[in-house]
DRENLUM-395211 format. One record per residue: x, y, z of N, C-alpha, C in turn; residue in one letter. Coordinates in pm, whole numbers, padded with zeros to 5 digits, always signed. Atoms other than C-alpha are relative to their C-alpha. Example, Ala and Ser with C-alpha at 12.3 -4.5 7.8 and 13.67 -1.06 7.14 Angstrom:
<atoms>
+00089-00119+00000+01230-00450+00780+00090+00120+00000a-00082-00119-00006+01367-00106+00714-00077+00109+00073s
</atoms>
This chain:
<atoms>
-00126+00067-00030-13185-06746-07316+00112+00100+00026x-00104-00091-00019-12970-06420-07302-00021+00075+00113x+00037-00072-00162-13105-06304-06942+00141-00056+00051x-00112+00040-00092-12816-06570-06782+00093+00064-00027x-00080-00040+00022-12555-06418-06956+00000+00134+00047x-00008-00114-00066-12663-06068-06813-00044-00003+00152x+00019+00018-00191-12744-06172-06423+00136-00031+00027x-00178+00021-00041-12382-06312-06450+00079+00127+00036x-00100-00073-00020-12236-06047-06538-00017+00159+00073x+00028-00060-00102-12416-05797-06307+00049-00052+00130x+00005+00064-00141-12416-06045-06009+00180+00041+00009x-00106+00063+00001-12006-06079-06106+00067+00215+00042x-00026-00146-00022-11965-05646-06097-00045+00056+00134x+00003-00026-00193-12116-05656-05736+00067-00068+00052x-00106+00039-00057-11876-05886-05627+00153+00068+00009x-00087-00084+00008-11604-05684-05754-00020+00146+00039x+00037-00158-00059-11726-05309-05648-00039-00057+00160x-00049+00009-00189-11780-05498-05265+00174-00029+00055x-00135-00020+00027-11391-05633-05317+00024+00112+00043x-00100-00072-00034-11263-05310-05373-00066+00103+00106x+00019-00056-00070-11473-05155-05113+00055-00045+00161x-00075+00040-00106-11312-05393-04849+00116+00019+00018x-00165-00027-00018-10987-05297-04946+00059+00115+00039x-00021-00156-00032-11028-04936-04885-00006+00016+00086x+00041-00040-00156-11161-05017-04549+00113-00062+00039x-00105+00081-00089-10866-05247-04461+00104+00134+00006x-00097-00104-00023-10651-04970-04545-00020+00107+00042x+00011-00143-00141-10806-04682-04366-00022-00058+00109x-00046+00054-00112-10779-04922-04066+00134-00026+00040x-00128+00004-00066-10457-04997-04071+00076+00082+00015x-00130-00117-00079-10183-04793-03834+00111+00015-00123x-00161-00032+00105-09917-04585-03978+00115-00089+00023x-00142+00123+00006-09545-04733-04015+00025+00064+00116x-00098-00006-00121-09391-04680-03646+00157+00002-00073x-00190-00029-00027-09004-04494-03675+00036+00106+00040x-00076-00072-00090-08750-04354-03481+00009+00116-00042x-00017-00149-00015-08751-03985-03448+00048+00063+00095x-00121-00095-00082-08523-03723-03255-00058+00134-00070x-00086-00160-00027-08502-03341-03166+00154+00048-00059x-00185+00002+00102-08178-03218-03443+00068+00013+00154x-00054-00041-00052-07937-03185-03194+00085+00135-00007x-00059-00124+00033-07754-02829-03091+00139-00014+00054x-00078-00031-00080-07424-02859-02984+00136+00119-00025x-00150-00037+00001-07051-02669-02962+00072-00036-00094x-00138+00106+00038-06822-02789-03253+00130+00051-00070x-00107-00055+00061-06479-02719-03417+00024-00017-00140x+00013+00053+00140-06420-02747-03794+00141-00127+00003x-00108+00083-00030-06186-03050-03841+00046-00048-00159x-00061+00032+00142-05949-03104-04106+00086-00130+00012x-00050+00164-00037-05857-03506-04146+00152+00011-00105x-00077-00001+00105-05526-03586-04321+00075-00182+00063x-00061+00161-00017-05337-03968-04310+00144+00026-00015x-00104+00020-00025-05018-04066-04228+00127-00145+00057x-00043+00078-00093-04764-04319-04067+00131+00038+00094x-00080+00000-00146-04605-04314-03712+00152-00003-00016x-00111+00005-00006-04226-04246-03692+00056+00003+00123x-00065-00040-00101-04049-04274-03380+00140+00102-00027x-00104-00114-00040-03824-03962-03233+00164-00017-00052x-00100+00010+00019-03511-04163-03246-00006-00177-00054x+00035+00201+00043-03421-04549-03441+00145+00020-00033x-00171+00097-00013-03048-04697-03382-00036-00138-00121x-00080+00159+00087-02893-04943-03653+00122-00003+00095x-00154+00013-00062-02635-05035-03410+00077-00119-00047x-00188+00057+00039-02277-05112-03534+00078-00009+00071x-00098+00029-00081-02031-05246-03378+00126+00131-00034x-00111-00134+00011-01690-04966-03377+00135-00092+00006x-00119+00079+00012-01428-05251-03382-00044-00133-00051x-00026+00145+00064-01395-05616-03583+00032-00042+00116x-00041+00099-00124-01402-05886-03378-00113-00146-00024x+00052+00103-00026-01578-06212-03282-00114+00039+00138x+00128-00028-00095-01953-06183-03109+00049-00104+00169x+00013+00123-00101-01892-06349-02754-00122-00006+00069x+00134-00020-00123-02216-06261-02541-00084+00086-00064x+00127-00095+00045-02557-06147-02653-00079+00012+00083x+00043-00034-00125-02729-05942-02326-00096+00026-00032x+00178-00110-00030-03075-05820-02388-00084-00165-00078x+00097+00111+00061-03383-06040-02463-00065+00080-00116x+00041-00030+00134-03522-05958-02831-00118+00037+00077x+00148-00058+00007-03836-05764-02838-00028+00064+00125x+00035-00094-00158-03788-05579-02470+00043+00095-00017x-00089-00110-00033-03691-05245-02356+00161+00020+00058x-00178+00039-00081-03327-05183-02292+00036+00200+00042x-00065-00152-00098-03195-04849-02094+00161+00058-00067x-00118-00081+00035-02902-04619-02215+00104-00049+00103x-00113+00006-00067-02583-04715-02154+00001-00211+00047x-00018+00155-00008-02699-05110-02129+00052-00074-00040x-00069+00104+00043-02437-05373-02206-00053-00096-00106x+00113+00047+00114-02620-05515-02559+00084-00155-00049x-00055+00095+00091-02323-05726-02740+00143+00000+00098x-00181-00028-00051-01955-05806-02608+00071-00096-00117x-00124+00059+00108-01679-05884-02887+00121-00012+00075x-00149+00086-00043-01354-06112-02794+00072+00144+00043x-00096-00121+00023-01190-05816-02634+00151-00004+00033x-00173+00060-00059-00836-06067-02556+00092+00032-00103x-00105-00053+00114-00694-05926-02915+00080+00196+00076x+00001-00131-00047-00740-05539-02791+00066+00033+00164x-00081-00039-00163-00620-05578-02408+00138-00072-00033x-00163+00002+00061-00291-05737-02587+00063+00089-00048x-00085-00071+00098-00246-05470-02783+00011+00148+00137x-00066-00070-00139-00288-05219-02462+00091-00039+00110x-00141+00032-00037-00024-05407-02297+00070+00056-00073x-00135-00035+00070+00212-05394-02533+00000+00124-00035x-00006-00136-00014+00126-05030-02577+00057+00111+00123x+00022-00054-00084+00146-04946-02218+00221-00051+00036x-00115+00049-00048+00492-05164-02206+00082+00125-00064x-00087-00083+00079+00652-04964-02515-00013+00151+00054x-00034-00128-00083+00559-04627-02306+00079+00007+00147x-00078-00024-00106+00755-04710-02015+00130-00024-00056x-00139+00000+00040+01089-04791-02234-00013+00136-00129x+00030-00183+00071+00985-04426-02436+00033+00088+00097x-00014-00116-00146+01001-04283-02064+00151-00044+00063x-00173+00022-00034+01365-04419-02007+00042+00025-00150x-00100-00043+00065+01502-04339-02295-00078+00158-00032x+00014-00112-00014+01323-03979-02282+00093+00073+00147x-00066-00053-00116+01499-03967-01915+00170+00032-00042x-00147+00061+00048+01864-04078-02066-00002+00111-00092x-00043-00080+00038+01810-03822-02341-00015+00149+00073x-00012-00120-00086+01725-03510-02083+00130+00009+00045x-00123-00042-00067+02060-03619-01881+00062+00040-00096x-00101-00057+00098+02247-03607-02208+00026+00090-00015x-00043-00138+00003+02142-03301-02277-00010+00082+00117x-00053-00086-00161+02172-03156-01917+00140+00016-00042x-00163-00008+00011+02551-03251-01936+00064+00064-00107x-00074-00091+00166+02627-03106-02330-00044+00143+00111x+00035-00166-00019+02457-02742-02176+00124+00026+00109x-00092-00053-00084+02679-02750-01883+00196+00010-00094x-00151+00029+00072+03019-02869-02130-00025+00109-00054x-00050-00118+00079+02934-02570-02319+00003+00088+00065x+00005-00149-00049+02905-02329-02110+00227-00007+00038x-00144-00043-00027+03334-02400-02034+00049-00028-00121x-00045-00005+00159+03345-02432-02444+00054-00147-00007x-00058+00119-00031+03456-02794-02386-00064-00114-00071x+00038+00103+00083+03188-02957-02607-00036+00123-00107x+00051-00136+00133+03098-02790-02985-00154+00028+00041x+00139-00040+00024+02782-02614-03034-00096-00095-00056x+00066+00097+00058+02656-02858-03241-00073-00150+00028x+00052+00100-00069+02643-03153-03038-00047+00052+00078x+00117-00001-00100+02474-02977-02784-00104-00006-00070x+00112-00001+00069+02212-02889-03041-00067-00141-00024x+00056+00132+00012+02170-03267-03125-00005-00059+00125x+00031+00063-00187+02151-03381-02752-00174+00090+00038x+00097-00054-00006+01863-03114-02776-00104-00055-00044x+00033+00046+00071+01727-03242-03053-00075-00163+00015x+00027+00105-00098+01724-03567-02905-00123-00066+00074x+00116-00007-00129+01531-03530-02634-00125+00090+00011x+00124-00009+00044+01247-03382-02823-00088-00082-00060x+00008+00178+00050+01257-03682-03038-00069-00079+00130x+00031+00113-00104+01213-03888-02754-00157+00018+00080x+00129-00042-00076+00927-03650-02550-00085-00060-00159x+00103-00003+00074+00762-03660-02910-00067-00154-00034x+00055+00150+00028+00738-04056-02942-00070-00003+00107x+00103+00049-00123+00647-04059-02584-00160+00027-00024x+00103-00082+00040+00324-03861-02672-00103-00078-00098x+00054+00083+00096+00264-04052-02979-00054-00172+00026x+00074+00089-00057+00239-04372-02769-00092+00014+00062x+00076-00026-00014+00029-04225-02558-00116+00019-00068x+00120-00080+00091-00206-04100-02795-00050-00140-00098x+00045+00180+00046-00203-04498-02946-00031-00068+00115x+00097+00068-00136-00291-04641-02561-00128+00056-00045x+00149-00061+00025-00568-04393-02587-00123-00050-00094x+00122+00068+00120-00725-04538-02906+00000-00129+00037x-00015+00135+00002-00628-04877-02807-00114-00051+00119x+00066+00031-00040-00840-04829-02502-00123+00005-00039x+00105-00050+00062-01095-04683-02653-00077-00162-00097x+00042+00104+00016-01131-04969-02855-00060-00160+00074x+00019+00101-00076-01108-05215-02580-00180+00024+00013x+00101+00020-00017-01389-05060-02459-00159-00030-00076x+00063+00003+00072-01598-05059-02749-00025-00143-00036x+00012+00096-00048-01571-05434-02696-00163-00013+00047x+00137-00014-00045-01900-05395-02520-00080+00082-00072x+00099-00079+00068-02161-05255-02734-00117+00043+00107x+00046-00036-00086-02384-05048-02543-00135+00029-00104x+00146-00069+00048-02741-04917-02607+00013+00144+00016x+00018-00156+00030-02753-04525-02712-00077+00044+00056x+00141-00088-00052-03057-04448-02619-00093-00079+00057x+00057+00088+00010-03328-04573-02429-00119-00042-00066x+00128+00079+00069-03651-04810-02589+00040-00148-00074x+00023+00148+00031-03738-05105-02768+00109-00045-00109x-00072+00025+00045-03484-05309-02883-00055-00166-00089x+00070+00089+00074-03555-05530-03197+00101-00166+00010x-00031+00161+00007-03419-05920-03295+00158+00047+00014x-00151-00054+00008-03034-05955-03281+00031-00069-00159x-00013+00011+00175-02914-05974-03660+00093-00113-00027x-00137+00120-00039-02603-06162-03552+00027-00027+00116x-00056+00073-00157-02532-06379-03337+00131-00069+00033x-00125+00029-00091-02305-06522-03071+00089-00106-00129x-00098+00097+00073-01972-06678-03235+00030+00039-00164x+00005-00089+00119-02017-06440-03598+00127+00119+00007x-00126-00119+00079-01704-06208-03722-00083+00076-00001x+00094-00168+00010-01872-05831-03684+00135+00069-00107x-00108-00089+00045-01689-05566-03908-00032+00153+00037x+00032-00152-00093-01672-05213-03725-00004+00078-00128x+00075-00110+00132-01911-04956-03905-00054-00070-00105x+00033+00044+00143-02017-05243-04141-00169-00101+00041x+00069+00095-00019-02218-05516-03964-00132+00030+00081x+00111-00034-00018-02579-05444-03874-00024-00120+00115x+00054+00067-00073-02656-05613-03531-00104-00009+00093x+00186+00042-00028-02992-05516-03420-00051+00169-00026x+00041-00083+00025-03209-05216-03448-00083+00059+00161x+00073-00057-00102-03353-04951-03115-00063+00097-00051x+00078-00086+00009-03610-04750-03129-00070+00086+00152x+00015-00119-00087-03697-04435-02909-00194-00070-00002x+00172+00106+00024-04102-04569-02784-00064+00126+00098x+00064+00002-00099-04165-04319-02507-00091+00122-00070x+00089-00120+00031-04365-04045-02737+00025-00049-00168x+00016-00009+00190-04431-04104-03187-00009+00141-00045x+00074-00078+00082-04433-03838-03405-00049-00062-00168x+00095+00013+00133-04674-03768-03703+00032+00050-00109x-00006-00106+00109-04580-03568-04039-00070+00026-00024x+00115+00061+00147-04813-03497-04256+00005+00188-00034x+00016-00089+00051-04881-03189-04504-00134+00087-00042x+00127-00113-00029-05166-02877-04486+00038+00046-00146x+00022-00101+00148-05210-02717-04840-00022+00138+00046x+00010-00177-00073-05116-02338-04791-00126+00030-00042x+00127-00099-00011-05474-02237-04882-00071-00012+00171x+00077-00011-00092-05599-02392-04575+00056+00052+00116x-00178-00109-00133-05263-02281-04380-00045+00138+00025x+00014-00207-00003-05333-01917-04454-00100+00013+00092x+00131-00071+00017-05705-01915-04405-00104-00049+00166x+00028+00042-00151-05726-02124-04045+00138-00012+00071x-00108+00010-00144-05369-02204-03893+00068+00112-00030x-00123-00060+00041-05143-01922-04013+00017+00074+00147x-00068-00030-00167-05119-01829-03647+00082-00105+00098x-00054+00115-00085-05012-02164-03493+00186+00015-00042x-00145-00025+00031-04615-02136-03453+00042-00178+00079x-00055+00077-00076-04400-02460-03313-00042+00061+00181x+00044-00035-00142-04509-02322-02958-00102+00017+00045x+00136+00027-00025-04868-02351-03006-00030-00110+00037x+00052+00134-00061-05042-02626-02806-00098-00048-00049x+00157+00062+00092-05269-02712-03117-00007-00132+00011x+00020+00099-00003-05414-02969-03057-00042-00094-00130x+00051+00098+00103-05448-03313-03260-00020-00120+00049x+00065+00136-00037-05637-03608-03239+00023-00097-00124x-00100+00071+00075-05485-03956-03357-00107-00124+00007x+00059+00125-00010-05689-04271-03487+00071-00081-00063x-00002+00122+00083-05564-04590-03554-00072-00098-00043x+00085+00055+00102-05665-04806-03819-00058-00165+00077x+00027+00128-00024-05914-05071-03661-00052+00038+00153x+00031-00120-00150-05942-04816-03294-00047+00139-00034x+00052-00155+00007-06124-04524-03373-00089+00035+00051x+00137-00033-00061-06338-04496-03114+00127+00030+00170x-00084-00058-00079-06021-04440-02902+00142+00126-00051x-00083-00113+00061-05849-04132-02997+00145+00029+00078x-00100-00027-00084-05494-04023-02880-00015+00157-00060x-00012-00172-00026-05446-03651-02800+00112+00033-00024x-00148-00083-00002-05141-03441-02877+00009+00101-00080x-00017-00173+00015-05008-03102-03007+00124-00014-00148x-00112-00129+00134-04809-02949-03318+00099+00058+00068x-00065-00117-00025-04513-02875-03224+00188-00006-00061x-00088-00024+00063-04317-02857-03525-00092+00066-00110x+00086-00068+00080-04415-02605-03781+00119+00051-00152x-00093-00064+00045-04158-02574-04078+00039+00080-00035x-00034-00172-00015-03964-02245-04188-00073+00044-00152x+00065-00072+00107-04101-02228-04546-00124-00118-00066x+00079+00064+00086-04379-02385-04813+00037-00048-00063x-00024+00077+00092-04303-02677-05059-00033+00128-00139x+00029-00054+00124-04283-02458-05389-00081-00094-00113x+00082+00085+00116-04347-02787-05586-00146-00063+00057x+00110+00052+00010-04638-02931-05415-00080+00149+00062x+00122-00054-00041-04799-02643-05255-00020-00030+00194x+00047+00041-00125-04789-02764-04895+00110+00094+00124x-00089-00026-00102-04632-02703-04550-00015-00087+00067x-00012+00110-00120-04494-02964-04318+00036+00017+00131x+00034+00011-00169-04622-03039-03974+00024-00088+00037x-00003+00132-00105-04561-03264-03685-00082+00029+00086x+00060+00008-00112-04737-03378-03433+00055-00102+00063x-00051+00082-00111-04643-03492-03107-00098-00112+00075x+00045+00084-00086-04779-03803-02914+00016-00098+00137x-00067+00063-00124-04718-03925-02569-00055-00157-00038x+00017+00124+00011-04677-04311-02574+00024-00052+00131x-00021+00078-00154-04657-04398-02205-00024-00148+00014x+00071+00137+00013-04866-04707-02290+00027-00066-00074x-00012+00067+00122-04682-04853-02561-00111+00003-00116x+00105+00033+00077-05014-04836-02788+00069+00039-00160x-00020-00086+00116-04845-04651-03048+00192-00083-00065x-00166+00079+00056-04561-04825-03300+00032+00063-00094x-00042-00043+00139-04368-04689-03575-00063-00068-00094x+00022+00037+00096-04485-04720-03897-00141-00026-00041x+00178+00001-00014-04876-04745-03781-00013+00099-00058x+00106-00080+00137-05110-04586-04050-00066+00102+00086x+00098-00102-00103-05297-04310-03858-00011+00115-00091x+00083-00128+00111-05584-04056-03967+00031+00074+00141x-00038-00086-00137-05483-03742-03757-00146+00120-00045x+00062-00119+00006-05738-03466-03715+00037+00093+00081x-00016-00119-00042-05678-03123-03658-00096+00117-00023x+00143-00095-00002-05966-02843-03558+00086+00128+00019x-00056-00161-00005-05941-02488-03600-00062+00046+00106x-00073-00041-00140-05907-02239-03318-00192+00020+00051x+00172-00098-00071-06312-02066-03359-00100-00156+00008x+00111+00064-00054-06608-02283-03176-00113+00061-00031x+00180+00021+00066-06958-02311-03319-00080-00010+00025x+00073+00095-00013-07268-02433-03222-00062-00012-00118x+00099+00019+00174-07476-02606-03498-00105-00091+00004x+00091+00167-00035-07709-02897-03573+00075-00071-00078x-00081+00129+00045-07642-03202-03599-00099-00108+00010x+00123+00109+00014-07848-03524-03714+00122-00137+00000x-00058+00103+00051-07770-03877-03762+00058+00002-00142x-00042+00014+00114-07554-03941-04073-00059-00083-00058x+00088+00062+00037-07806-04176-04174-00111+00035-00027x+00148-00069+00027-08105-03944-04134+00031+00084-00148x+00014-00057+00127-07972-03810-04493-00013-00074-00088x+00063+00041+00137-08105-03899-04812+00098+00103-00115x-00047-00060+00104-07980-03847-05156-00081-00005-00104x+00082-00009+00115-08185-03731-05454+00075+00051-00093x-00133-00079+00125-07977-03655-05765+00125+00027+00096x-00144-00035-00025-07754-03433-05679-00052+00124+00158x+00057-00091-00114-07941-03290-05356-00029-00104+00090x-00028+00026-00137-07912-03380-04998-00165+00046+00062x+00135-00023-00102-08258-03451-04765+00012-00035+00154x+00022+00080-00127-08359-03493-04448-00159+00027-00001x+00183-00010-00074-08749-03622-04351-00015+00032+00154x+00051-00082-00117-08876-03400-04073-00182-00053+00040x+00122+00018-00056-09213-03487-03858-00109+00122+00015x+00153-00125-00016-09528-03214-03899-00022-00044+00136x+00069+00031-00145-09746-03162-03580-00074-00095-00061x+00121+00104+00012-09999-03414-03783+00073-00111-00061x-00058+00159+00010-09713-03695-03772+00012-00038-00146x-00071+00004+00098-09623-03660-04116+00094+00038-00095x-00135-00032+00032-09321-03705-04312+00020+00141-00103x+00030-00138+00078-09216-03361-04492+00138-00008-00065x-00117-00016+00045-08927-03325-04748+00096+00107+00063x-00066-00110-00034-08647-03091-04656+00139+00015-00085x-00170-00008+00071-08330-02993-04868+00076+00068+00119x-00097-00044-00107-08023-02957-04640+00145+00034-00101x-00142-00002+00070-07665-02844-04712+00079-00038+00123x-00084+00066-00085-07438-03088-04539+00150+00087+00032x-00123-00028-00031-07125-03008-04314+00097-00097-00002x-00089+00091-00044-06855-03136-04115-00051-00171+00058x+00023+00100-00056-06866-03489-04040+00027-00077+00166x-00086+00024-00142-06807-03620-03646-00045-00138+00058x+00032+00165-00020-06824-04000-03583-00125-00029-00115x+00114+00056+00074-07182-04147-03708-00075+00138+00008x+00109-00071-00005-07358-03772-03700+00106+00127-00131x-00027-00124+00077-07334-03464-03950-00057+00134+00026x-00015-00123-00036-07333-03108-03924-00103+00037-00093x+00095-00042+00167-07630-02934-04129-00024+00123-00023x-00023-00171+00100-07529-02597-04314-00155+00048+00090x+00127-00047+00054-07862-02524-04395-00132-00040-00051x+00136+00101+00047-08236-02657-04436-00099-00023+00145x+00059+00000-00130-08310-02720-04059-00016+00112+00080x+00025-00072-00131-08421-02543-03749+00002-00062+00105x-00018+00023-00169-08345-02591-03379-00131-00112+00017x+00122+00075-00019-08748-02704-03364-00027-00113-00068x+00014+00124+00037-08727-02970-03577-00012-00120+00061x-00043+00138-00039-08747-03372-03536+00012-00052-00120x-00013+00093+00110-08633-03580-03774+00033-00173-00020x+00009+00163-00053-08657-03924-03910+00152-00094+00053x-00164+00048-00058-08332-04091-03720+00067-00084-00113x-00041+00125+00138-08342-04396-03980-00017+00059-00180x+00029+00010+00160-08362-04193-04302-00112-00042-00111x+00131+00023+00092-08574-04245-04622+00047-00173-00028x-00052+00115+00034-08452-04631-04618-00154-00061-00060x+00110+00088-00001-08825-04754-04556-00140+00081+00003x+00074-00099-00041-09030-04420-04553+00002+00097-00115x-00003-00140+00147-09105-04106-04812-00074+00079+00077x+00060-00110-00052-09220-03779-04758-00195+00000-00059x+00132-00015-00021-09574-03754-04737-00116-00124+00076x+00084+00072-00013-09649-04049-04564-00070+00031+00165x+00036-00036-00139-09829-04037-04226+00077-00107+00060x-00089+00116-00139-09645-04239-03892-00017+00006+00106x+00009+00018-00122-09638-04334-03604+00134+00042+00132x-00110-00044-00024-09347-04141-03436+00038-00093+00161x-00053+00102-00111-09110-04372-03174+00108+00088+00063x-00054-00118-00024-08959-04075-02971+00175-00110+00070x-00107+00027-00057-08588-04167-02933+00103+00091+00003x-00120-00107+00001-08253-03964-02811+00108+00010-00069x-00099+00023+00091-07969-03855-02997+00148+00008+00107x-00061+00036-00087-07641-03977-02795+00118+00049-00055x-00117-00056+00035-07339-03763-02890+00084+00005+00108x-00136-00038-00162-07132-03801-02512+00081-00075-00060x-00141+00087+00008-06896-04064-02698+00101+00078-00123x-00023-00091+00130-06866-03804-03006+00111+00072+00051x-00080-00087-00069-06562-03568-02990-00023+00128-00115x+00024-00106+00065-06670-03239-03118+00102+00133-00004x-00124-00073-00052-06383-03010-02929+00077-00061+00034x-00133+00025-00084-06093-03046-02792+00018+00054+00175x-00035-00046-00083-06062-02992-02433+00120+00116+00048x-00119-00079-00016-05835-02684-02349+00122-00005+00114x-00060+00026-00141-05744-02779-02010+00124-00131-00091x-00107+00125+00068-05610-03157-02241+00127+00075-00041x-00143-00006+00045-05399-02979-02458+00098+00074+00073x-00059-00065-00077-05281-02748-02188+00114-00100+00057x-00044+00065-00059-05195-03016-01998+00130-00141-00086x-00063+00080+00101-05041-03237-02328+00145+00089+00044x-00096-00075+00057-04817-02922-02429+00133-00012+00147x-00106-00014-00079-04677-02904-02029+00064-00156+00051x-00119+00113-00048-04572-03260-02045+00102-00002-00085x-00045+00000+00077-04364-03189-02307+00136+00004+00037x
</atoms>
């Protein structure tokens, strides 16, 4: 009776030892994993130092009125460009051309009685000369008719302000660019020097600030002066795949003692409106010496602890560890110190779905750096600095 119990469990140990012999065969049949692989790339690049900031325009008007009055006419349309010297606001100017009348009246009865005191004293100089009037009244006939030139003068010199004011009647635009909302409007009391009635801003070029820590000052720009055509490249937040170009060309006279820094500008032509005050922008600036290096996808790296990989392809199509020492960063690709060679390929997609030692099926694809900006064109900033 104890035979069944041992045919079982023979018969049941060849079922299992054919099992796992089918499983060994399924898997030395089946193909490696198929992924994307690339040649590192070699190119040209500059070291680039990023720093953040926001956009200031050149010049920004609070324009005030220069005389009290009553708003009559508001000329510009909110939110357009307005031109120097453009007619913006006009205040009641029927108080101010009253008061240059009556200014202009009281200098023509200043100029008759300046005439009346000359004859006076014409006639005293001649009485004295036959001793016939005292000394004294000639002196006050003199006297007189300095008095008189000196009021004349003094009216004058009150027309003058009076026109002055008239004209200030018309509020003009300073400078030209974009002119914001009007603050006050038509039929509102203004008070000259007090009342805030709209705001202009200078649009046709932004500058940038921003501050370099003297170590890196010394050790890459300490040659760039305000007259260098260093170039800088400008992203805004949400566009960074369109860069704006422009130059340094403010360099200040000494170093912040308390923080450590030195403050720079950068210039930006705005021909296109794209650029507004107060926009957030990452500026980069590259130093002067050019490189070539490699460069991988920023994705083809891996992190292990505290060490940096990239998987590389053998001639027998399998994956191989590599420690790298990462660089500069330039769009979606990185710069790699150290770890690679020119001859390499590596895996494009990283260790996401892959490890080193496995075998693959390599899917030969290119690495596309023409939208990348690695330099700066010299001819650009040449050409930036002489629109300046």
């Amino acid at each position: 009776m104890r035979i069944k119990p041992i045919v079982f469990g023979i018969f049941s140990a060849l079922i299992l030892v054919g099992c796992q012999q089918q499983t060994e065969q399924n898997q030395t049949t089946q193909s490696p994993t198929a992924i994307d692989v690339a040649p590192v790339a070699y190119q040209a690049v500059q070291r680039w130092h990023t720093y953040t900031t926001r956009l200031e325009s050149p010049e920004v008007v609070t324009l005030m009125p220069r005389v009290s009055g009553v708003v009559e006419q508001i000329s510009f349309k909110e939110g357009q460009g307005v031109n120097q010297g453009d007619i913006l606001f006009k205040i009641d100017p029927r108080p101010f051309q009253a008061e240059v009348e009556r200014l202009k009246a009281e200098i023509l009865s200043a100029q008759a009685t300046l005439e009346q005191a000359k004859n006076k004293e014409k006639r005293a100089v001649n009485l004295g000369k036959n001793s016939a009037i005292a000394q004294e009244q000639i002196e006050a006939r003199v006297a007189e008719t300095k008095k008189s030139y000196a009021n004349l003068l003094a009216l004058k010199a009150q027309l003058t302000s009076a026109e002055l004011d008239l004209a200030f009647t018309e509020v003009k635009s300073p400078i030209n660019g974009m002119i914001s909302r009007a603050d006050i409007t038509r039929g509102n009391n203004v008070t000259a020097n007090q009342s805030e009635l709209t705001r202009i801003i200078a649009d046709d070029k932004m500058y940038a600030y921003f501050n370099i820590d003297e170590r890196t000052w010394n050790s890459e720009f300490s040659h760039v002066t305000s007259n260098t055509p260093l170039p800088v490249n400008l992203n805004l937040t949400g566009n960074t795949h369109q860069p704006n170009l422009g130059y340094v060309d403010f360099v200040d006279n000494s170093i912040n003692a308390s923080t450590g820094t030195l403050r720079i500008r950068a210039t930006f032509d705005n021909a296109n409106g794209d650029l507004k005050p107060g926009a957030f922008a990452r500026l980069q600036i590259a130093s002067s010496d050019i490189k070539s290096k490699i460069l991988v996808p920023d994705r083809a790296i891996g992190t292990d602890l505290k060490n940096r990989f990239v998987l590389t392809v053998n001639n027998d199509n399998v994956l191989e560890y590599k420690l790298v020492e990462v660089g500069e960063r330039y769009g979606s690709y990185r710069v790699i110190e150290q770890g690679l060679n020119l001859s390499d390929v590596v895996a494009v997609n990283g260790p996401a779905k892959v490890g080193p030692g496995m075998p693959i099926t390599p899917r030969q694809v290119t690495l596309d750096l023409s939208a990348v900006t690695l330099t700066i064109d010299e001819s650009q900033s040449t050409a930036s600095l002489a629109a300046r």
